[in-house]
Legacy VTK file of the C-alpha trace (Angstrom):
# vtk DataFile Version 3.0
C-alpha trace
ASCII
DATASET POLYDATA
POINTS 389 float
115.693 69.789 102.971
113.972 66.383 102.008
110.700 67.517 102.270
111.688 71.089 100.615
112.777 69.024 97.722
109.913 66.286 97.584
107.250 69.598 97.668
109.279 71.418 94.616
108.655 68.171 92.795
105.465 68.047 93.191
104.926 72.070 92.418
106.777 70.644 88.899
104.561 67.782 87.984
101.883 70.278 88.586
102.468 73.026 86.533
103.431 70.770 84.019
99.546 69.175 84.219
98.111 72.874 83.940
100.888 73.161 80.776
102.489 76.633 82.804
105.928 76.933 82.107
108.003 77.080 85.455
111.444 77.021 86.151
113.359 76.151 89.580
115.746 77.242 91.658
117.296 75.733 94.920
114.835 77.109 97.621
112.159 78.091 94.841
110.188 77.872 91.864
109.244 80.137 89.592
105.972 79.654 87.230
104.189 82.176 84.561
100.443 81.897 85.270
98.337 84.086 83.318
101.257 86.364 81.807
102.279 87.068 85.399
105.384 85.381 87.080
104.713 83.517 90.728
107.729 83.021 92.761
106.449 79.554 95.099
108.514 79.492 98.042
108.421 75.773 100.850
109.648 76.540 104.366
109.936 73.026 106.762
109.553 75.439 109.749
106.279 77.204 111.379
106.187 80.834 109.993
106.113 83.679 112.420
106.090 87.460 111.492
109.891 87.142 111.587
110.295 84.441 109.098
107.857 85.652 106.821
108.884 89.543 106.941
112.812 87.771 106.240
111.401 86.408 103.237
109.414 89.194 101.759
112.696 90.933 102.199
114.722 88.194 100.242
112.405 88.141 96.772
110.633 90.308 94.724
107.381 89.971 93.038
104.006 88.153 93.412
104.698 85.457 95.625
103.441 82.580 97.575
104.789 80.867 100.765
103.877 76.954 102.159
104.764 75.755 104.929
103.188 72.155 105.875
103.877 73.384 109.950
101.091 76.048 109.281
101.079 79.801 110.157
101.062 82.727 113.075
98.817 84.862 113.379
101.114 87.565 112.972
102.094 86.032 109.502
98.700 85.776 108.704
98.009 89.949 109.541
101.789 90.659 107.778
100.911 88.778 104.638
97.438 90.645 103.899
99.973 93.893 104.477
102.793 92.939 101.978
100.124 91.016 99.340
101.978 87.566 100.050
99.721 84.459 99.732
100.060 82.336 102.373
99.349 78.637 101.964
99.115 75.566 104.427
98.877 71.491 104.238
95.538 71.457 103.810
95.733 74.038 100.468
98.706 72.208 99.090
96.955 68.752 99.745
93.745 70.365 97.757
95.669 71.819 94.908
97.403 68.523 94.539
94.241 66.809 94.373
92.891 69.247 91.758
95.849 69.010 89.588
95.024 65.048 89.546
91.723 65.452 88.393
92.816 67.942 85.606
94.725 65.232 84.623
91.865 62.784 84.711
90.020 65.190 82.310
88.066 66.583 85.047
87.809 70.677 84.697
90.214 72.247 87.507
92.346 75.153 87.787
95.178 76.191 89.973
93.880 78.488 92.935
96.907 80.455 94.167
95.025 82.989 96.921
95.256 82.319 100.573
92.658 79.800 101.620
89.167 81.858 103.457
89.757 78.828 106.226
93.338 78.982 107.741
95.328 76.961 110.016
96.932 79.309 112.815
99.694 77.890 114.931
98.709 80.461 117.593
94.459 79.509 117.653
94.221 76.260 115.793
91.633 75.394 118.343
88.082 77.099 119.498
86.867 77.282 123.011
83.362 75.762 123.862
82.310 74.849 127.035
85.755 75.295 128.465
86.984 72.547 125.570
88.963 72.341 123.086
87.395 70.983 119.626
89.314 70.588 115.992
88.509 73.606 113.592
88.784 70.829 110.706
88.110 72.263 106.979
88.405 69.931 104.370
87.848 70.864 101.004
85.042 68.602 99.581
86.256 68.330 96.156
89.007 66.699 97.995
86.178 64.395 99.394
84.839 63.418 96.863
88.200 62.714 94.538
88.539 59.111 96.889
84.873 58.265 96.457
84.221 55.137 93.856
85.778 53.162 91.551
86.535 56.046 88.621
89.238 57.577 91.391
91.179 54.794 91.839
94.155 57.075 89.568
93.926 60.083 92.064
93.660 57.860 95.503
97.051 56.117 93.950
98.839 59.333 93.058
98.311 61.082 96.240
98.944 57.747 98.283
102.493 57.427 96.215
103.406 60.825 97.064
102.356 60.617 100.767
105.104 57.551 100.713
107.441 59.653 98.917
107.383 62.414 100.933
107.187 60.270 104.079
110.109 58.265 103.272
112.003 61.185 102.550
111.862 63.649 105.533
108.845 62.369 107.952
106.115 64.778 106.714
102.958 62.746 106.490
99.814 64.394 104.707
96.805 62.374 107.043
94.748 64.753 108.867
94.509 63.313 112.118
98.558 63.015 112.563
98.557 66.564 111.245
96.208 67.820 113.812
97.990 66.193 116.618
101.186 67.357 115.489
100.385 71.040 115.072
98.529 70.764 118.636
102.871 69.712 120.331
103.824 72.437 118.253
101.703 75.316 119.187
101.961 74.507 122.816
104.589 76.584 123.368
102.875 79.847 122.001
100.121 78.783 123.806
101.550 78.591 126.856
102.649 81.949 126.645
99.358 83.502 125.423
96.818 81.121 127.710
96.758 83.526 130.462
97.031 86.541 128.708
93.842 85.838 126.393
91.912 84.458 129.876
92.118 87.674 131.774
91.706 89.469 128.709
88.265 87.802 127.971
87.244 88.716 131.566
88.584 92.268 131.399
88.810 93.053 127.657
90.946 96.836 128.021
91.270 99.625 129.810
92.273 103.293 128.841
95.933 104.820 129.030
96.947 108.638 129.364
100.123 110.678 129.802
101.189 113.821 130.447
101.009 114.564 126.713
99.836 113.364 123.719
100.458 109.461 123.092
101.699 108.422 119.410
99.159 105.645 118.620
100.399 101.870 118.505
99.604 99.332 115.766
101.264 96.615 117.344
99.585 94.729 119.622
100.620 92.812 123.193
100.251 89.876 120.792
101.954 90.715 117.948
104.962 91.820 119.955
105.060 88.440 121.632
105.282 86.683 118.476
107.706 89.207 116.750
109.922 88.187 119.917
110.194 84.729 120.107
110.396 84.183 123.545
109.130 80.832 124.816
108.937 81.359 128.203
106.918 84.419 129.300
107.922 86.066 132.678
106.144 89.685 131.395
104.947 92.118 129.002
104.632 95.795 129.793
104.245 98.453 127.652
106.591 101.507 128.272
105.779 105.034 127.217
108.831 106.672 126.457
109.019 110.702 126.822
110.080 112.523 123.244
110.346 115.932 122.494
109.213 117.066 118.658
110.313 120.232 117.843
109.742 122.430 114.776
112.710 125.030 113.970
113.608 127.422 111.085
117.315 128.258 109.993
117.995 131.216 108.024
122.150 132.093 107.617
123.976 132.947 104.780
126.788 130.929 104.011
129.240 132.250 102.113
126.668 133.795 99.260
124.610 130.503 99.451
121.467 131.745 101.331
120.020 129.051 103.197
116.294 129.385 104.334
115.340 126.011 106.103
112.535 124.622 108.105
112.267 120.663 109.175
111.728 118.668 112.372
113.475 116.778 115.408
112.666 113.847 117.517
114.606 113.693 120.305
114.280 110.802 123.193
113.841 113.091 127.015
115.239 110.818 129.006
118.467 109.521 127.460
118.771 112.792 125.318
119.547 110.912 121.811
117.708 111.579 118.850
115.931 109.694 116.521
113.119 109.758 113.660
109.866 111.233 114.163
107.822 107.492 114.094
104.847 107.604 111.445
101.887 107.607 113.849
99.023 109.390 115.100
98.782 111.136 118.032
96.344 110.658 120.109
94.987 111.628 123.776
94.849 108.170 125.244
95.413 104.318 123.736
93.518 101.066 124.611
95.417 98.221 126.228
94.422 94.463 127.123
93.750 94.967 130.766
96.596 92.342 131.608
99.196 94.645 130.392
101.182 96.402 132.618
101.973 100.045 131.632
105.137 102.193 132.975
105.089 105.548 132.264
108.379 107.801 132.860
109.049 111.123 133.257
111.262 113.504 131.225
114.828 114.608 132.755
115.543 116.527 129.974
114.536 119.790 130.787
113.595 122.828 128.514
116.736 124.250 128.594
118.541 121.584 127.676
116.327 120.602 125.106
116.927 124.130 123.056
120.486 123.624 123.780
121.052 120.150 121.716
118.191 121.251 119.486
120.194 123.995 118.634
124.056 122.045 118.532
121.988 119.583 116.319
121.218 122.291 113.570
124.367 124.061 113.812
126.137 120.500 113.430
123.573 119.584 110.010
124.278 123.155 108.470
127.636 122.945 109.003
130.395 123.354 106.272
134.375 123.429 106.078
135.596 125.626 103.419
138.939 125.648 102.400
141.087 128.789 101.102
144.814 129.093 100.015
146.862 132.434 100.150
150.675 133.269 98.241
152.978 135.174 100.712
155.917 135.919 99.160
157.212 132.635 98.194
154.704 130.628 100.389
151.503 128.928 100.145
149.411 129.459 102.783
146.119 127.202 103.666
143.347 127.699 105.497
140.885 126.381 106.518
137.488 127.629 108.627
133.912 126.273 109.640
130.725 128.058 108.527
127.805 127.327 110.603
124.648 129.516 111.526
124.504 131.400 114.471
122.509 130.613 117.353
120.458 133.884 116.347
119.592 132.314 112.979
118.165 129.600 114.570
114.517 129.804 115.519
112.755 126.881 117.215
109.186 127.267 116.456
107.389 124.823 118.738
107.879 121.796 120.554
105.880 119.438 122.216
106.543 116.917 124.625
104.889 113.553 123.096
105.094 109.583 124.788
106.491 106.344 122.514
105.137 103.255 123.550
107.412 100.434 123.470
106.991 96.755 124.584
108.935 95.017 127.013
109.254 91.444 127.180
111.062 89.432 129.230
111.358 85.662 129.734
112.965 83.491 131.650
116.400 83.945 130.667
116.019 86.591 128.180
114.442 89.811 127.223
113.617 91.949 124.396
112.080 95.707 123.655
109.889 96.240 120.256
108.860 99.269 118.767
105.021 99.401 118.783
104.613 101.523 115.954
106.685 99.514 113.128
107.472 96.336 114.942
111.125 96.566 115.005
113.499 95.090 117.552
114.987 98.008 119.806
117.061 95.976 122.007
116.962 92.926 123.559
119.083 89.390 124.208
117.329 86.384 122.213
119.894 83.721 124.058
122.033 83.436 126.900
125.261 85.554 125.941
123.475 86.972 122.159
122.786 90.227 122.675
121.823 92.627 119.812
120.798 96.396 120.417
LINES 1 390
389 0 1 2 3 4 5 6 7 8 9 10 11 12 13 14 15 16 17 18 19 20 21 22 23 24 25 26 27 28 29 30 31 32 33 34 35 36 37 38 39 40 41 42 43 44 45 46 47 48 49 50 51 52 53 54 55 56 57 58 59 60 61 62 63 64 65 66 67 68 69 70 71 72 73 74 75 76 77 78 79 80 81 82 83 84 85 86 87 88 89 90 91 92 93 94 95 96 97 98 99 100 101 102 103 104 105 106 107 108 109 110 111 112 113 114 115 116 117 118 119 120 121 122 123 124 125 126 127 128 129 130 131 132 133 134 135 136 137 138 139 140 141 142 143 144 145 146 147 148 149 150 151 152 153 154 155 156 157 158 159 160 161 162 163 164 165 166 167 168 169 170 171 172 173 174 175 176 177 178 179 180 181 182 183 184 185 186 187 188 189 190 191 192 193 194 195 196 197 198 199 200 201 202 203 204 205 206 207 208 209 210 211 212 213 214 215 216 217 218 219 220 221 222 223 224 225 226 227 228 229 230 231 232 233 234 235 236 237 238 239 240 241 242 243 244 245 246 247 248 249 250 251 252 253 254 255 256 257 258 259 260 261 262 263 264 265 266 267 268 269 270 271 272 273 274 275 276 277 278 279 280 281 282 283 284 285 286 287 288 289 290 291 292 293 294 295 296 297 298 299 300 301 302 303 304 305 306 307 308 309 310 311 312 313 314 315 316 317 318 319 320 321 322 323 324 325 326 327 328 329 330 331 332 333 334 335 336 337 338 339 340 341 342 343 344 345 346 347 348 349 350 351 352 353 354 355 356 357 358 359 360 361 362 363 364 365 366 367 368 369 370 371 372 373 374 375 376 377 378 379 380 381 382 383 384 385 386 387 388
């Protein structure tokens, strides 16, 4: 909380140099720039596609998210999605800088957009020659704020806030501590990923087909990875579950309402439960990493059955209880009966049998299944003994 606290100061002394009015909150601060209102949010952990999607979900507005342990790449993809701006140590460390200079009389201005050059937790590093070599990006306005004598006010208000800071909660700002510390704490993710992206390179994909149309995926082997968490990576396979989508029509009159319907079900073919239809494409066949494994299972529901619960499911949604009362002699009598249509009023237009992929990760001592079309959790246990479905 320290270093939460230390970065909201800053974010005040800041907008107070630019002269925007701001006003803060315990986790937050909130600043008018150019007639529009900026919601600035610290985090002191890494941000995956979890964390970030949890805080999209918490605020509303334009908004803008630093954390000083960098980003995924998942983040990075969800942000451009949801319009959040994303920003990392070295784009704090730079706006600081510029604020100092504004305050020096030099012209600056606040920059609040995600930074063209990004730290990722999950790459921080590029591959030449089979080494590893520091992506570094250093703004050179920064550069050139410690260079001679007329800095000397900038070099000793970004050295008393590195003290400040560091004091405080631990976070240092220096580049070469920063480097090695986001290198421990993308090891993990690496270590899951290494051998995935190494066969990949050799391989790149391969085509998948099924016994029916495929609805497309827009979440990759990757993102699913990070969406789950899991440290320890025993295996990834992509399942393609076996749906029915049927079209029907239900025309009944009920009780001098008449009811003329059409509308659609989704309805899993192996555990018979239904569900929403997903918002995807279908397509004949999907490209996969070549590392992924790919089960494919049949349907056991079987045509009959399928028009049975189809039909069950209808008469179940149309359904109504209508109540009537009757005086004989001295007695009240109720009653009370269903009206539903008739399986003759029911007319399923078309079906088709259709495959949802689904990713399947397991670790060492835990597993998890995500939705590869909207990147939800379907079921899974996160820890020993937690298990959410």
């Amino acid at each position: 909380m320290a270093s939460k606290n230390k970065i909201l100061d800053l974010f005040e002394e800041v907008f107070g140099i630019y002269g925007y009015e701001s006003h803060r909150f315990d986790d937050e601060i909130n600043c008018f720039i150019e007639d529009s209102e900026w919601i600035f949010i610290p985090v002191e952990t890494k941000i995956d596609y979890r964390v970030l999607s949890s805080i999209h979900s918490k605020y509303e507005g334009n908004m803008v998210v630093i954390s000083v342990l960098d980003f995924s790449e998942g983040a990075y993809e969800l942000s451009k999605e949801l319009d959040v701006h994303l920003w990392d140590r070295q784009k704090l460390e730079r706006e600081i800088g510029k604020a100092v200079l504004c305050e020096m009389g030099i012209d600056a201005s606040l920059d609040i957009s995600t930074p063209n050059r990004f730290s990722l937790i999950e790459m921080p590093y590029k591959r030449e020659n089979n080494q590893f070599h520091n992506n570094k990006h250093v703004d050179e306005s920064m550069n050139s704020s410690k260079e001679g004598t007329s800095n000397t006010k900038t070099k000793d208000f970004t050295e008393n806030k590195k003290d400040s800071i560091k004091s405080d909660s631990g976070f240092d700002f220096d580049l070469e501590e920063r480097l090695s510390s986001s290198k421990s704490q993308s090891n993990d993710v690496k270590n899951n990923t290494t051998e995935l992206e190494e066969k990949s390179s050799k391989k790149n994909t391969r085509e998948i087909k099924a016994k029916g149309p495929i609805l497309e995926p827009k979440i990759s082997n990757k993102d699913a990875l990070q969406i789950s968490g899991i440290d320890n990576l025993d295996s990834i396979v992509l399942e393609l579950i076996p749906y029915y989508i049927i079209d029907f029509t239900c025309k009944f009159d009920r009780e001098g309402e008449s009811i003329d319907d059409d509308g659609e079900y989704f309805i899993n073919a192996t555990t018979k439960e239904f569900g929403e239809v997903p918002d995807a494409q279908l397509t004949e066949s999907i490209e996969i990493d070549s590392v992924v494994s790919v089960d494919i299972s049949s349907p056991t529901l079987t045509e009959d059955e399928m028009y049975s619960k189809v039909k069950e499911k209808i008469k179940e949604t149309y359904t109504i209880n209508k109540k009537s009362s009757e005086m004989k002699r001295e007695s009240i009598i109720f009653d009370q009966k269903e009206i539903y249509p008739k399986s003759d009023e029911i007319d399923i237009i078309d079906y088709k049998l259709v495959f949802h992929p689904v990713w399947n990760i397991r670790g060492d001592t835990n597993k998890i299944k995500i939705d590869s079309i909207d990147g939800s959790i379907i079921s899974g246990r996160v820890d020993e003994g937690v298990e959410f479905i």
